[in-house]
Every structure is written in C-alpha cells, then in structure tokens.
Backbone as ProteinMPNN parsed JSONL, in Angstrom:
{"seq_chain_A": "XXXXXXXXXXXXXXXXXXXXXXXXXXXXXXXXXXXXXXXXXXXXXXXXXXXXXXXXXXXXXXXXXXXXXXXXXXXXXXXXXXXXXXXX", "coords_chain_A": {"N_chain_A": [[0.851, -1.171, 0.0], [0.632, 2.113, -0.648], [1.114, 5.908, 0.077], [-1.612, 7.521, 0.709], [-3.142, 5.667, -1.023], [-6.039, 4.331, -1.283], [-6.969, 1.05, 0.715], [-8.211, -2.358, -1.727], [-9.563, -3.44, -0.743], [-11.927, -4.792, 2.389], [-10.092, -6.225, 4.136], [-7.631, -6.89, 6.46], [-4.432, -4.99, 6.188], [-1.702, -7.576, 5.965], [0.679, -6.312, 6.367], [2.606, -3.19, 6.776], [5.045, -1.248, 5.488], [6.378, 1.764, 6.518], [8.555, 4.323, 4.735], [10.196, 6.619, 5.43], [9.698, 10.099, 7.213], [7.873, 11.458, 6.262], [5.924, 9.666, 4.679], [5.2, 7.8, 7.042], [4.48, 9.805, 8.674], [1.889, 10.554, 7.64], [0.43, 8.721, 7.602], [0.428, 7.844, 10.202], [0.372, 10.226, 11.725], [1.541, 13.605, 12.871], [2.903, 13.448, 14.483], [4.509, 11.167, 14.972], [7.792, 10.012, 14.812], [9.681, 8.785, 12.866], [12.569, 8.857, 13.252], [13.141, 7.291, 16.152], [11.124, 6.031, 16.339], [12.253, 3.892, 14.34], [11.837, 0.798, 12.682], [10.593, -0.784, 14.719], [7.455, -2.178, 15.872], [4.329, -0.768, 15.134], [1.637, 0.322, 16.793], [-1.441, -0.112, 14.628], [-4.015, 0.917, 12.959], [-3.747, 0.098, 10.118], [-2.837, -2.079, 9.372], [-1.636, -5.506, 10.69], [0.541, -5.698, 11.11], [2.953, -2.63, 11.42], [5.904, -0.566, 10.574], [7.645, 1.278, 10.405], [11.003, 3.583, 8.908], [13.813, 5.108, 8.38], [13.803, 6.661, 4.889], [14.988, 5.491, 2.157], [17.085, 7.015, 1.043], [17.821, 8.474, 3.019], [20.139, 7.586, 3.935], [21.908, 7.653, 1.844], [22.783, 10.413, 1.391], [23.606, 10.837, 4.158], [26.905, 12.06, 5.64], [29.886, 11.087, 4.715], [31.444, 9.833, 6.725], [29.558, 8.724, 8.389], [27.777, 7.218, 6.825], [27.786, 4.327, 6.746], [27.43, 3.088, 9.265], [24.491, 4.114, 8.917], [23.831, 2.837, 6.484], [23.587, 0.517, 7.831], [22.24, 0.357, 9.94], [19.612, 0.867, 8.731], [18.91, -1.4, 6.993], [19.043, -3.091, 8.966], [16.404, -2.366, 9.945], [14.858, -3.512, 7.947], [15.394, -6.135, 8.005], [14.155, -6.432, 10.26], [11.378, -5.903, 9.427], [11.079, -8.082, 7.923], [11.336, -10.278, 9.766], [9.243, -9.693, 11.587], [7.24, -10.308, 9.143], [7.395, -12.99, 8.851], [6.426, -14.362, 11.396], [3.557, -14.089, 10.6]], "CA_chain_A": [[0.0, 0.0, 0.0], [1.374, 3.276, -0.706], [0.361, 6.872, 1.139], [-2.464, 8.484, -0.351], [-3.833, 4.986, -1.716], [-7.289, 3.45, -0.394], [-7.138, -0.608, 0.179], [-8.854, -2.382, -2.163], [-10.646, -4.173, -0.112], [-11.871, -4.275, 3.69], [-9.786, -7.377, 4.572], [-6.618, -6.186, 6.761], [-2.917, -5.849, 5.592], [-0.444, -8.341, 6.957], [2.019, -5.559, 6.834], [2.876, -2.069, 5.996], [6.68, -0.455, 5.993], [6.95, 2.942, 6.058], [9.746, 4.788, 3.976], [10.663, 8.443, 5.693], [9.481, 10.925, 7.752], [6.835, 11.852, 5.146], [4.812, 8.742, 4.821], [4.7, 7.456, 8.698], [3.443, 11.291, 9.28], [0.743, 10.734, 6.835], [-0.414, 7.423, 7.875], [0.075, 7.478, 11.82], [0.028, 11.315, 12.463], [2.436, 14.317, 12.35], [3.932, 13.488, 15.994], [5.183, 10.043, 14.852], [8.811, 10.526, 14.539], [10.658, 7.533, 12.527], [14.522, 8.282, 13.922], [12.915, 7.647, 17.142], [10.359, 4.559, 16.131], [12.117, 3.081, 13.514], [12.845, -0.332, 13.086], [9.938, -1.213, 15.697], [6.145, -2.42, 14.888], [3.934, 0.058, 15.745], [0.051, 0.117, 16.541], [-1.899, 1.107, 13.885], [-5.389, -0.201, 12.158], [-3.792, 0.112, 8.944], [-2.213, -3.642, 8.958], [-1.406, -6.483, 11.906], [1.989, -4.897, 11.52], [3.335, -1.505, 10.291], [6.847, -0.751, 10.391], [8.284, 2.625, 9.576], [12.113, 3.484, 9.122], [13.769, 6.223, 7.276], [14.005, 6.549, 3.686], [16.312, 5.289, 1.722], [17.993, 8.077, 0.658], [18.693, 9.26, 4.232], [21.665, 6.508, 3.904], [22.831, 8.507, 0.877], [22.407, 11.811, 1.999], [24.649, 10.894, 5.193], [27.965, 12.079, 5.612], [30.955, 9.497, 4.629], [31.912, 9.37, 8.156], [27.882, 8.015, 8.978], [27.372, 6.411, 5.699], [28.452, 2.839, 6.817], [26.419, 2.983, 10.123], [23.55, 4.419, 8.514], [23.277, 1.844, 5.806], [23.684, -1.36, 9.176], [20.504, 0.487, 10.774], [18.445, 0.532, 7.322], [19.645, -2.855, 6.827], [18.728, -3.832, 10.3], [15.273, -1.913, 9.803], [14.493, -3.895, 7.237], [15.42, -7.01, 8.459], [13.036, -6.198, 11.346], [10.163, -6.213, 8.757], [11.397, -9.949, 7.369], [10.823, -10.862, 10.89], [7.283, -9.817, 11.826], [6.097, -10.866, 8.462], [7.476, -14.363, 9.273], [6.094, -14.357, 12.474], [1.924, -13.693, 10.382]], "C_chain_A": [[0.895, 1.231, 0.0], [0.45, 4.442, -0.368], [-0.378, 7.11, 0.033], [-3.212, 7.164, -0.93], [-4.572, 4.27, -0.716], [-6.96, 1.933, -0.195], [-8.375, -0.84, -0.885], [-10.512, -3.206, -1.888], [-10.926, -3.624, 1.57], [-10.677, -5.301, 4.748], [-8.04, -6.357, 5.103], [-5.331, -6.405, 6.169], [-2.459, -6.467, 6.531], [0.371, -7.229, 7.334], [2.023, -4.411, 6.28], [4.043, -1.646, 6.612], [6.021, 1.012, 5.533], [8.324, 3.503, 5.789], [9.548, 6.073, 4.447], [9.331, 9.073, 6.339], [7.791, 10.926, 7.258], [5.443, 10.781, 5.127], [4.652, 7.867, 5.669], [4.075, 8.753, 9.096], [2.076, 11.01, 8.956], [-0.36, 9.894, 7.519], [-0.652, 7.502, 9.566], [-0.09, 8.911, 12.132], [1.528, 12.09, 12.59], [3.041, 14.2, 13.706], [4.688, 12.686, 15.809], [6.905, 10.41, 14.426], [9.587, 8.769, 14.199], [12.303, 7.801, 12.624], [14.295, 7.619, 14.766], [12.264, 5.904, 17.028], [10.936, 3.603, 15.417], [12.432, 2.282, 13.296], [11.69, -1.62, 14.195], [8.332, -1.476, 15.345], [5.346, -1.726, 15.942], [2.362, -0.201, 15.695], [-0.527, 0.955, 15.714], [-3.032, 0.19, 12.92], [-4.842, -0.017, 10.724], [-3.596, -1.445, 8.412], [-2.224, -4.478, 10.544], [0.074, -5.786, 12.314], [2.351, -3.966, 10.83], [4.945, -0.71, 11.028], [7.557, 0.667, 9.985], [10.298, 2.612, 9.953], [12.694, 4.757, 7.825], [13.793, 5.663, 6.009], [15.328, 6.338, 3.436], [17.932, 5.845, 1.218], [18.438, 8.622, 1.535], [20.369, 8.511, 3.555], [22.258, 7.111, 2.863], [23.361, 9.9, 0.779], [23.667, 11.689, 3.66], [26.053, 11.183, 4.942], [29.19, 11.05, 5.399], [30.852, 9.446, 5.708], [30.562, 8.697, 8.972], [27.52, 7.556, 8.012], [27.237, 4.771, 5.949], [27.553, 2.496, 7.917], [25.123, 3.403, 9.72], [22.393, 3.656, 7.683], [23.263, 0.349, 6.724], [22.161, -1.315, 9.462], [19.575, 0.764, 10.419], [18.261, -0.466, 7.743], [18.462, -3.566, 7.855], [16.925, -3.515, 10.804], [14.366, -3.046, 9.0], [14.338, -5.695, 7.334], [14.265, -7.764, 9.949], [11.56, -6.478, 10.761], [10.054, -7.553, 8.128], [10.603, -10.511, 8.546], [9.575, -11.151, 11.579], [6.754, -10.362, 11.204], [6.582, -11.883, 8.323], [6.729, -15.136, 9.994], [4.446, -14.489, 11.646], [1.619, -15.0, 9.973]], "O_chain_A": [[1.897, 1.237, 0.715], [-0.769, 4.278, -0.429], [-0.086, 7.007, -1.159], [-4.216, 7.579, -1.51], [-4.145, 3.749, 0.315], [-6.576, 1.481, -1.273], [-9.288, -0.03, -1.046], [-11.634, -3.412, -2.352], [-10.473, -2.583, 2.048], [-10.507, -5.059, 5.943], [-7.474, -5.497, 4.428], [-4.961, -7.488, 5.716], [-2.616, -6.191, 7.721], [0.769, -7.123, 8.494], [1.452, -4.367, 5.19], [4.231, -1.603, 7.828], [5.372, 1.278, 4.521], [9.236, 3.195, 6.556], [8.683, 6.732, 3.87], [8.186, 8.695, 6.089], [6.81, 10.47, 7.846], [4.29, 11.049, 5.466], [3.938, 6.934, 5.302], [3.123, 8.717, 9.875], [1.167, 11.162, 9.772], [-1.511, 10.167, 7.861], [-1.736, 7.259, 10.097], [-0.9, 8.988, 13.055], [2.564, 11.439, 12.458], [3.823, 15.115, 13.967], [5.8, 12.936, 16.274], [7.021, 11.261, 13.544], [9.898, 7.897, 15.01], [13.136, 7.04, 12.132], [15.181, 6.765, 14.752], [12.781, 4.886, 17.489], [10.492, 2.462, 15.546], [13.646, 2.26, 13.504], [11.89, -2.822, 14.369], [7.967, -0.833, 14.361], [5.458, -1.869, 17.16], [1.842, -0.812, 14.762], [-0.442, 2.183, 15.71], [-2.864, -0.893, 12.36], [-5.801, 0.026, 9.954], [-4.047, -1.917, 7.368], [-2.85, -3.968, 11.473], [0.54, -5.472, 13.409], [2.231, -4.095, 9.612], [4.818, -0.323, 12.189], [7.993, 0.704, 8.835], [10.846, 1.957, 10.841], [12.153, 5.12, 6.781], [13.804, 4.444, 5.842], [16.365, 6.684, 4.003], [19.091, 5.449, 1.096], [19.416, 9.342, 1.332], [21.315, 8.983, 2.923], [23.479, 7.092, 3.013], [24.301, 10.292, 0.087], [24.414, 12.616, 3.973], [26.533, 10.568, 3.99], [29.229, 10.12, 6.205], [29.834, 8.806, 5.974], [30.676, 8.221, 10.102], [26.35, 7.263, 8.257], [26.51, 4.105, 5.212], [26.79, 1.566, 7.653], [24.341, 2.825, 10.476], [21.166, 3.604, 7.757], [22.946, -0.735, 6.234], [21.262, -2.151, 9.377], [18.599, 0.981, 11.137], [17.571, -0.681, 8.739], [17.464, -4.251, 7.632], [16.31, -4.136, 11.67], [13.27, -3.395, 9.437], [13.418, -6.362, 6.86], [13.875, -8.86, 10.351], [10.702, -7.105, 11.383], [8.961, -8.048, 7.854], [9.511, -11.071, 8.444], [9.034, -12.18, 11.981], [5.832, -11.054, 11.638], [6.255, -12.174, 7.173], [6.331, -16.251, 9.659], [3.86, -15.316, 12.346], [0.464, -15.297, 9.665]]}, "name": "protein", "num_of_chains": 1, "seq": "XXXXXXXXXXXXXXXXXXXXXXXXXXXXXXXXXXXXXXXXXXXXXXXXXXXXXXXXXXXXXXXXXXXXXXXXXXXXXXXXXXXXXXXX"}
C-alpha cells in the first residue's frame, strides 16, 4: 500500500513499511517521529503490523563518516520487517 492509496478491499494488511518521515506522518500522524520509532512495529489499524524506518535516501544523503552505520541500521530496519512478516 502506498500513502495516499485506499485498500482495495476491507480485509486487513499483513504488513505495511513505512519509507521516511513523510509517509509514517501521513499514515500514523504528524507526531510520529521515525529516527525515534524506527525499526519497531507500531500500533496502527492500517495492517497487523506496520513498520516505519527512514528513507532510503537518508543513507545517501549521510555524511561518509555516517554512511556505513547508517546503511547497518536501514539494513537492520528492514530485516526487522522480514521478521514480523514471518512471524503472520
């Protein structure tokens, strides 16, 4: 599911990631802060599990000297979403 798009049905998602700042605001509310959440499954009637973590482009956008840690705790974001939707 992507922001801004209806389901097509009423039946719930297994899962939703969010990608950046931008579309965890949209979906959970403009307090949600993904440096802070991300990585972690959060409550939210959109899915059983929803998942936010920055965008991908933070990790490119980082300084060399935070480039290398930046792309572990994507990585490790993402790996976090393997996990839950194992777990359904």
């Amino acid at each position: 599911m992507f922001v801004g798009e209806q389901p097509r049905h009423q039946e719930e998602q297994a899962g939703v990631q969010l990608l950046g700042a931008t579309g965890a605001q949209s979906l959970l509310g403009r307090q949600f802060r993904a440096t802070k959440e991300r990585g972690r499954s959060v409550k939210s009637e959109l899915a059983s599990t929803v998942i936010a973590t920055v965008h991908p482009s933070s990790v490119l956008r980082a300084p060399d000297d935070e480039r290398e840690q930046a792309r572990k705790e994507f990585f490790a974001d993402i790996r976090a979403v393997a996990k839950h939707m194992a777990k359904e």
